[in-house]
Phi, psi and omega in degrees: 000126194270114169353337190268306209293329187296292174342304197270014181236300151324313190285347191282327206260312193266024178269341169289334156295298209289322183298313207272315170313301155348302210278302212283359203264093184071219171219044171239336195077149171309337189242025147283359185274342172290342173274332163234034171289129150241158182318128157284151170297044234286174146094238178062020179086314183272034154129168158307326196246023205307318170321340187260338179308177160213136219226108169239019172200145178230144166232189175203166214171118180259157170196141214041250140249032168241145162235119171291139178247114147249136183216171201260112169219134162077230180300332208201171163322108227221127172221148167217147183286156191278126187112335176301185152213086180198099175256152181204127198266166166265152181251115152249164188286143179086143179349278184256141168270081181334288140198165208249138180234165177230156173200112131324070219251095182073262156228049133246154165250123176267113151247140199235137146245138148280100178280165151184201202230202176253029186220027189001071191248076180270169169196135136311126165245159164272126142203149203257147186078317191241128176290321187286355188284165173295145207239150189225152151274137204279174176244114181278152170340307199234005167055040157283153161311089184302186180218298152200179192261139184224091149358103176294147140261145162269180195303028183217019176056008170268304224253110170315094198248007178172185182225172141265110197273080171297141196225136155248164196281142183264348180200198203058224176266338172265020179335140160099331176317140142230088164276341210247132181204137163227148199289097172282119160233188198256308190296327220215006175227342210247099200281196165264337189236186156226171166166196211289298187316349189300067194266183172298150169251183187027068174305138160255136159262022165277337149281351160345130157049069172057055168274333193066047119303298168073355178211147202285156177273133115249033186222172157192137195204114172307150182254348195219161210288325179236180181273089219206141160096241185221168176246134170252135156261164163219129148231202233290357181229345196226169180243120180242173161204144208210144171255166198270149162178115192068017145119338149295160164287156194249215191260110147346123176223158169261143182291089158311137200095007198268152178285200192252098160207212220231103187255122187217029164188143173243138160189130193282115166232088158354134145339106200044058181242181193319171136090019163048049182283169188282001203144149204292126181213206206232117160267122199246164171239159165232142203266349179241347197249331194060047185273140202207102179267175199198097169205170170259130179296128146245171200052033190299155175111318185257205199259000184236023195300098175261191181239151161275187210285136124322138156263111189260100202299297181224166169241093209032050159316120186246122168258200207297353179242038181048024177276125168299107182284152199251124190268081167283354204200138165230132175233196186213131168329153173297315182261043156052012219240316193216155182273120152305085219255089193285141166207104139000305188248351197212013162097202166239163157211198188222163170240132184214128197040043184075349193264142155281122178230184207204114326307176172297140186262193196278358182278003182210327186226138168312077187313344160297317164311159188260359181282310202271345171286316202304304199272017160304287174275356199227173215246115192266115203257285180228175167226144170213121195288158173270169189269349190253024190083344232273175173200120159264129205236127129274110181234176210258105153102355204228358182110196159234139190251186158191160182245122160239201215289004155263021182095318151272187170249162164255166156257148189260000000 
């Protein structure tokens, strides 16, 4: 058998297969991604590879009559006037920019970054009005490590009514620690200058020292439209709450009644708010099971703090590529109607009328889009609303996203 024929006798045998494969690969086929792939975007100010970054904070920040979206991507600081799609970074001291908070006290604004290095020789910095003006460092109280800014939200899951500085201890027996976290507000945090003399103001010493935490807060959530009521932290085994009081936090207690699980994403969701829960409660995710709860506190605040019957939303809960979601992160959609749910590991999903479904369907995101199947699978860091609606998706290793107003998303 002669070399033309063995050739035409292989295309014969295997083109037909490659068609039957099509059909058969999952119940989208091998050539959807290629029938609703659109061009990624390079470049946009983070780089050629801008599709590779990984973007794990987001602030805003006005300065005249522009208001700017900043954000943490690769090495360094990121900015675009708000409607743009053009970022251009900042140089600030130190490698990396961790990540960025903003605060607002009348028309002025405090911006704090967290740098570090790969020897994790970190330091905060200041600056006030101008994100481009020179950042100053700041000196924490007790000459722990920062770590990051981790964001209160309020009850409606956007709006930043303060930060949390987690910090770890550097040195003695408890090294290595994150016993020490301090409280930023807008009122109590926003001087008129920085400078050398600057330290953090409105210490909570109720975290101070052998509280028995012990593990960094990653979540933090207001119960009330302002900084008001009560605050939840979470970190990665336990739920505390403390009531606001004088612009401070009052004595941590931990929340009781909680089931046992691994927690890694929070948010306080107000009375008729996105994601059509039955009443305003506490959304807790579990970062290794994918169990996702649903309740309310009563007496928070006090030394006798229970839970009312949990409501357990899903149960290893899965989306469409059989991944058990790792829960880390919650926003809220651009059409307002449903909560969004971030996993690191396993893409997103939503809470809509109250039910989890997994992925987002076409009533909140364009199932069509190469954007919104992409985020299906990949890793999911934060979310953050704009002062106009604009929601931004910060993903781990993938870019930055932003959704728009018919529900899907893009890269920036």
């Amino acid at each position: 058998m002669n070399k033309t024929l063995q050739t035409l006798l292989w295309i014969a045998f295997v083109l037909p297969l490659i068609f039957l494969s099509s059909c058969t690969y999952g119940s989208q086929g091998i050539f959807y991604g290629l029938e609703h792939e659109t061009k990624i975007t390079t470049g946009n100010g983070f780089g050629s590879n801008s599709q590779y970054i990984s973007i794990s904070s987001m602030a805003q920040d006005t300065v005249g009559a522009t208001t700017y979206y900043l954000a943490t991507g690769g090495a360094g600081l990121f900015y675009e006037p708000v409607g743009a799609d053009s970022w251009t970074q900042v140089s600030l001291p130190g490698p990396r920019v961790g990540s960025i908070g903003a605060l607002t006290s009348g028309s002025t604004t405090l911006l704090f970054a967290v740098t570090g290095d790969d020897n994790d020789n970190n330091a905060l910095y200041a600056t006030v009005g101008d994100f481009r003006s020179p950042w100053t460092k700041v000196a924490i109280t007790n000459g722990e490590n920062p770590i990051s800014l981790v964001p209160v939200l309020a009850n409606d899951v956007k709006t930043v009514l303060a930060y949390i500085l987690v910090t770890q201890l550097t040195g003695g027996t408890d090294a290595g620690s994150y016993e020490n976290f301090y409280l930023l507000t807008p009122a109590a945090s926003v001087p008129a200058t920085t400078g050398t003399f600057y330290s953090l103001l409105n210490t909570s010493s109720n975290f101070v020292a052998g509280n028995g935490v012990g593990y960094p807060i990653l979540a933090a959530s207001c119960d009330q439209a302002s900084f008001t009521g009560n605050v939840y932290l979470m970190s990665g085994t336990n739920v505390w709450t403390a009531s606001v009081s004088g612009g401070g936090l009052g004595t941590p207690y931990i929340l009781a009644g909680l089931p046992s699980q691994i927690w890694g994403a929070m948010a306080y969701v107000g009375a008729g708010g996105p994601g059509g829960l039955p009443s305003a409660g506490l959304l807790l995710g579990d970062a290794e099971q994918g169990n996702l709860y649903f309740g309310s506190v009563s007496n928070p605040g006090t030394s006798t703090d229970s839970w009312t019957q949990i409501s357990q939303l899903v149960s290893s809960a899965r989306n469409s590529y059989s991944m058990v979601f790792h829960f880390n992160s919650i926003g809220v959609s651009r059409l307002g109607s449903a909560l969004f749910l971030g996993s690191v590991k396993s893409g997103m999903g939503q809470i809509q009328g109250g039910a989890f479904t997994a992925p987002p369907t076409s009533t909140t995101v364009s199932t069509s889009s190469w954007g919104s199947t992409l985020l299906e699978s990949n890793g999911i860091q934060m979310f953050f609303t704009g002062t106009n609606g604009d929601l931004f998706l910060g993903t781990n290793g993938y870019g930055l996203w932003i959704q728009a107003s018919d529900g899907s998303f893009s890269l920036q």
